[in-house]
C-alpha positions as CSV (number, residue, x, y, z in Angstrom):
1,X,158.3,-110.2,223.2
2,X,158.1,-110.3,219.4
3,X,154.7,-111.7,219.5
4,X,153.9,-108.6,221.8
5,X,155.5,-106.2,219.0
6,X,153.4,-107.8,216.5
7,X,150.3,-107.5,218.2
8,X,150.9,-103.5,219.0
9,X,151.9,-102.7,215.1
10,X,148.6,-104.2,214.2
11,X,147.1,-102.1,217.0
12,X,149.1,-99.3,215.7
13,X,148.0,-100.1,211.8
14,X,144.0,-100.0,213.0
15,X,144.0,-97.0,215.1
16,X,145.5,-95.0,212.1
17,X,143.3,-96.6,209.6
18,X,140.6,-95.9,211.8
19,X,142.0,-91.6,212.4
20,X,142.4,-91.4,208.6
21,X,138.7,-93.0,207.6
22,X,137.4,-91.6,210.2
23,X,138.6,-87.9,208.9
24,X,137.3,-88.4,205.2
25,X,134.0,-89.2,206.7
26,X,133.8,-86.9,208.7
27,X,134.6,-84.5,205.6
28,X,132.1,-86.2,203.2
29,X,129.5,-85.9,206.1
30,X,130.2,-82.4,206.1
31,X,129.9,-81.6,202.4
32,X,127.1,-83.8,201.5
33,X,125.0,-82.8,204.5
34,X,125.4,-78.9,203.7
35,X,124.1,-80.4,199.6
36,X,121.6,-81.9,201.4
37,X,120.2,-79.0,203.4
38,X,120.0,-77.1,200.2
39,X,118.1,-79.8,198.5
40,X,115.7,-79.8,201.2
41,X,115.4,-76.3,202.2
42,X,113.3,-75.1,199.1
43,X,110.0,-76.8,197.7
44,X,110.0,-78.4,194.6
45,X,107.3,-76.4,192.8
46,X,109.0,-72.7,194.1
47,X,113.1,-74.5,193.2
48,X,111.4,-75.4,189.8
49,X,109.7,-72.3,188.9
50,X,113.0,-70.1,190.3
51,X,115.7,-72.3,188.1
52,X,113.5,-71.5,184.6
53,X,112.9,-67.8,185.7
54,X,114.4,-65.0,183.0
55,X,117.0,-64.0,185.2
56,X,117.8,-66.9,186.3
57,X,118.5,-68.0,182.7
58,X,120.2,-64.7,181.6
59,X,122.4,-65.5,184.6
60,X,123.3,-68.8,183.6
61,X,123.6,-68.1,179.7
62,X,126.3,-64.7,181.1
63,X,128.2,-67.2,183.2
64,X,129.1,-70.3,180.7
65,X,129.4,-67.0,177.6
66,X,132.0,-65.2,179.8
67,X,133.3,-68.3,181.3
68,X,133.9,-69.8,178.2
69,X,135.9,-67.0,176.8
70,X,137.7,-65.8,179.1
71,X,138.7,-69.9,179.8
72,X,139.7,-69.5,175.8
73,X,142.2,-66.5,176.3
74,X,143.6,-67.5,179.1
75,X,144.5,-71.2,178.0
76,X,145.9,-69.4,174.6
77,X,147.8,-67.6,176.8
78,X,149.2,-70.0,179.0
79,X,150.1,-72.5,176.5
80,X,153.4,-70.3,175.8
81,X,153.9,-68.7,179.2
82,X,154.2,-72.0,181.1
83,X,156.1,-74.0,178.5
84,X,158.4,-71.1,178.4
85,X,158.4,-71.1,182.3
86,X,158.7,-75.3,182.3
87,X,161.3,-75.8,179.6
88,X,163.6,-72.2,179.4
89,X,166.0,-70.8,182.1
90,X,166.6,-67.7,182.6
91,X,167.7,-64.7,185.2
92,X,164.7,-64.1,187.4
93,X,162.6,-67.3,186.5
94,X,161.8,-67.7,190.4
95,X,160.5,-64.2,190.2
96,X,158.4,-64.2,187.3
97,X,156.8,-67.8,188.7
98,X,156.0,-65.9,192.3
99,X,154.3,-62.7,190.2
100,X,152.1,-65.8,188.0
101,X,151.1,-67.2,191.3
102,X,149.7,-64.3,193.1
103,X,146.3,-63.9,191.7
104,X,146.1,-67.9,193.2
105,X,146.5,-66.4,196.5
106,X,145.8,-62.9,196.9
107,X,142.0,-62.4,197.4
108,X,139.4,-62.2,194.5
109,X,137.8,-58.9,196.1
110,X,141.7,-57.2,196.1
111,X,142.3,-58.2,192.6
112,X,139.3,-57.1,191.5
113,X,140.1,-53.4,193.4
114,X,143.5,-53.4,192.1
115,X,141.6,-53.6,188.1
116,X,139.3,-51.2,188.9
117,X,141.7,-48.3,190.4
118,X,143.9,-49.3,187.1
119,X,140.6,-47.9,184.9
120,X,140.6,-45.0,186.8
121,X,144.3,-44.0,185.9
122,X,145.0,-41.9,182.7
123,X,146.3,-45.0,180.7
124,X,143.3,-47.0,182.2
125,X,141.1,-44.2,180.9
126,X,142.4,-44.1,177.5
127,X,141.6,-47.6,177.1
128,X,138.0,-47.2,178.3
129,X,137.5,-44.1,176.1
130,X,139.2,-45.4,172.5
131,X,138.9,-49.4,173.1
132,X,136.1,-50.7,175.0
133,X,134.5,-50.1,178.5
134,X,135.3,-52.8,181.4
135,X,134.1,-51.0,184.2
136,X,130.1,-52.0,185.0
137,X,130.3,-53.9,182.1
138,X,130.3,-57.5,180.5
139,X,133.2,-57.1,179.3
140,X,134.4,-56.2,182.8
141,X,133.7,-60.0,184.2
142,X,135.4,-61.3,181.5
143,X,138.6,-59.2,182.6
144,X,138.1,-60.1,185.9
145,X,137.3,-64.1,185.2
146,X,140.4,-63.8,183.0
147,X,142.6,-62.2,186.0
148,X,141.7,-64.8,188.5
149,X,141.7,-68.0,186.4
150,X,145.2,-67.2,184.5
151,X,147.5,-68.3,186.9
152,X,146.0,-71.3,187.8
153,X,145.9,-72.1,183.8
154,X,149.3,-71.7,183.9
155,X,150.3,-73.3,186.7
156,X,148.3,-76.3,185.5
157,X,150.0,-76.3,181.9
158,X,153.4,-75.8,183.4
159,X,152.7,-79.2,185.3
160,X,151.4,-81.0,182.5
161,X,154.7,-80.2,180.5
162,X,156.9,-80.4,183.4
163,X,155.3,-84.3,183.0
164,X,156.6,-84.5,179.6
165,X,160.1,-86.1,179.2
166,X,161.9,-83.4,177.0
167,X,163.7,-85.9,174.8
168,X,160.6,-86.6,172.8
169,X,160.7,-83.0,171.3
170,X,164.6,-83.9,170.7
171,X,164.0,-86.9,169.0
172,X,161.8,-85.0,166.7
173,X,164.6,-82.4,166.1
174,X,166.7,-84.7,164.8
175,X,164.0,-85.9,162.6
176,X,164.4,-82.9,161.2
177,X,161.8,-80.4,162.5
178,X,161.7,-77.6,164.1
179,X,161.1,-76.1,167.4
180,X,157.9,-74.6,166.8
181,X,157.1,-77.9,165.1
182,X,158.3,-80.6,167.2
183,X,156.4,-78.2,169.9
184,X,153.2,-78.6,167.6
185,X,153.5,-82.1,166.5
186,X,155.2,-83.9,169.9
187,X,154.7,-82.2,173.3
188,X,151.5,-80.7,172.8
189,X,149.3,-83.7,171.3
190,X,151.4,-85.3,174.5
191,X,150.3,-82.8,176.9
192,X,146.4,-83.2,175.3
193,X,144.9,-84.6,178.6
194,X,146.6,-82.1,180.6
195,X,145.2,-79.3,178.2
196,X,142.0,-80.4,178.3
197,X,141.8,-80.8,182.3
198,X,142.7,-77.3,182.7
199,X,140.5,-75.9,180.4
200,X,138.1,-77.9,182.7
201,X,138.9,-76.6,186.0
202,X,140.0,-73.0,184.6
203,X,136.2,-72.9,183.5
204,X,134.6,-74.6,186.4
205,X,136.7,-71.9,188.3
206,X,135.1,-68.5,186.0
207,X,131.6,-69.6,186.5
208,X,132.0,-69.5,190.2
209,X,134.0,-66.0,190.5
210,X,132.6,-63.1,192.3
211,X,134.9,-61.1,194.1
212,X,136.7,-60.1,191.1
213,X,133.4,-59.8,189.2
214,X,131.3,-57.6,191.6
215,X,134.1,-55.2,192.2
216,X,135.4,-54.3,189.0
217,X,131.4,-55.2,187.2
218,X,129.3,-54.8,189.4
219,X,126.3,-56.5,190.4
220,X,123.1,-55.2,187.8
221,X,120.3,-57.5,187.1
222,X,120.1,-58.6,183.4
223,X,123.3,-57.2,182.8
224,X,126.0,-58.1,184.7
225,X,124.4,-60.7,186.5
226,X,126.7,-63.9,186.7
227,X,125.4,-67.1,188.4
228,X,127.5,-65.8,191.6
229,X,125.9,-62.5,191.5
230,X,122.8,-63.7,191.1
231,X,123.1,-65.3,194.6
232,X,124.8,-62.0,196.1
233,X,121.3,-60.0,194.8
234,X,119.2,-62.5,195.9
235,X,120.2,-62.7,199.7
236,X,120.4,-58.5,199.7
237,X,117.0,-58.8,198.8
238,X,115.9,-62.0,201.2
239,X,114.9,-64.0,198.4
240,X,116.3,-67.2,199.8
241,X,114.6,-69.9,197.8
242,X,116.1,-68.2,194.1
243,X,119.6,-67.9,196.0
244,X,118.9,-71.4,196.6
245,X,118.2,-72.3,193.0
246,X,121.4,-70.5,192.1
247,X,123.4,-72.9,194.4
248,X,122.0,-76.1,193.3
249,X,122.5,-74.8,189.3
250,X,126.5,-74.0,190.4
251,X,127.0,-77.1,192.2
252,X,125.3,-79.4,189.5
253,X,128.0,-77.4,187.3
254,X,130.6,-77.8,189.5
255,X,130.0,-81.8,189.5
256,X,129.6,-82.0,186.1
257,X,133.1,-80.5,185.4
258,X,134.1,-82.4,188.5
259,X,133.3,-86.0,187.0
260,X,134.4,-85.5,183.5
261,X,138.2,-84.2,185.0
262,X,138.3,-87.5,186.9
263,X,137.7,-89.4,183.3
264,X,140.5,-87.9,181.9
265,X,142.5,-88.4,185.1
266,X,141.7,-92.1,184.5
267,X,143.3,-91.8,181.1
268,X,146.8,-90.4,182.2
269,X,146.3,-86.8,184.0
270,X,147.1,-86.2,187.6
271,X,146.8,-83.3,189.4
């Protein structure tokens, strides 16, 4: 009878080692066959040619310059906002952490709707006419990169310090510094890997917006033409091989970005 037992948990152990294996590959089959399709759907010679085109290059030169600051503000910004949100209580906290996490799940395409019926109100209006213009322009997809992506900055660096045992920054108060400086000098060189990891993914996450981008932007060659834009224009006008080009340039980004997140998670950070 025990024997019997024995023989049916290692039955048991295989057949679930065997459902869970068999699901990843199943998933890794999936992902790297649709890489593969794109690899081999366009010839070498047109993919080459497409990839060093002007556009193509003002695309990806808009994309990492927008990405890159709009990553900038919104990790400046989230650096207070979620160690405020990670170490302070206060009335309404579960609130305020539900409104943060909304652009993470309300679409792109509605976000980007909701910024551009905000420029068309008076106060929206008075800030395109006396500070700059966002609507069709550059300064538009930054707005938009920012909106999407500053949540999940947030959410990310409210982790990283959630991570961080709050009784190093004590010990540095009574070593005599302050709040603002124990914050400085202890828990943010301690939450370095974290910082660094969302900048990462925050970024990685910018170059690939579009819904946000298209609607509040708009989609105009050589101007407001992100890497994910370039793709929407290039399928309105059937030009599959360049939409093609597009993909491989975000994916080869994407891993990129990928790989060098799972070097820092090697050295501490975990999402």
């Amino acid at each position: 009878m025990k024997k019997s037992r024995v023989l049916k948990g290692i039955e048991g152990e295989k057949t679930f080692r065997a459902a869970t294996v068999g699901a990843l590959a199943l998933l890794v089959f999936f992902f790297a066959g649709i890489v593969v399709s794109l690899l081999t759907y366009a010839k070498p010679d047109i993919l080459g040619a497409t990839l060093f085109s002007r556009e193509i290059l003002f695309a990806i030169k808009l994309s990492v310059v927008t990405a890159t600051v709009a990553t900038t503000i919104s990790i400046i910004i989230a650096i207070p906002a979620a160690y405020a949100i990670s170490r302070t209580d206060f009335p309404g906290k579960n609130i305020v952490d539900t409104i943060l996490d909304l652009p993470i799940v309300i679409s792109p395409i509605a976000l980007g709707a909701a910024l551009l019926i905000f420029f068309n109100t008076a106060l929206g209006q008075g800030i395109e006419s006396h500070v700059t213009r966002f609507v069709f322009e550059v300064a538009g997809i930054i707005l938009a990169q920012f909106t999407v992506i500053c949540a999940l900055a947030v959410r990310l660096m409210k982790s990283t310090f959630d991570s961080i045992d709050p009784r190093y920054e004590q010990v540095g108060r009574t070593l005599g510094c302050s709040k603002m400086r124990a914050f400085f000098r202890v828990t943010l060189p301690l939450a370095k890997n974290g910082l660094v990891a969302a900048a990462i993914l925050t970024w990685a996450r910018a170059v690939g917006e579009f819904g946000a981008t298209v609607t509040l932007a708009g989609a105009t060659a050589f101007k407001t033409e992100t890497l994910p834009v370039a793709i929407f224009l290039s399928l309105a006008t059937a030009d599959v091989e360049k939409a093609v080009a597009v993909i491989i340039v975000l994916i080869a980004i994407s891993v990129v970005a990928l790989f060098t997140l799972r070097r820092i998670s090697g050295t501490g950070y975990r999402i």
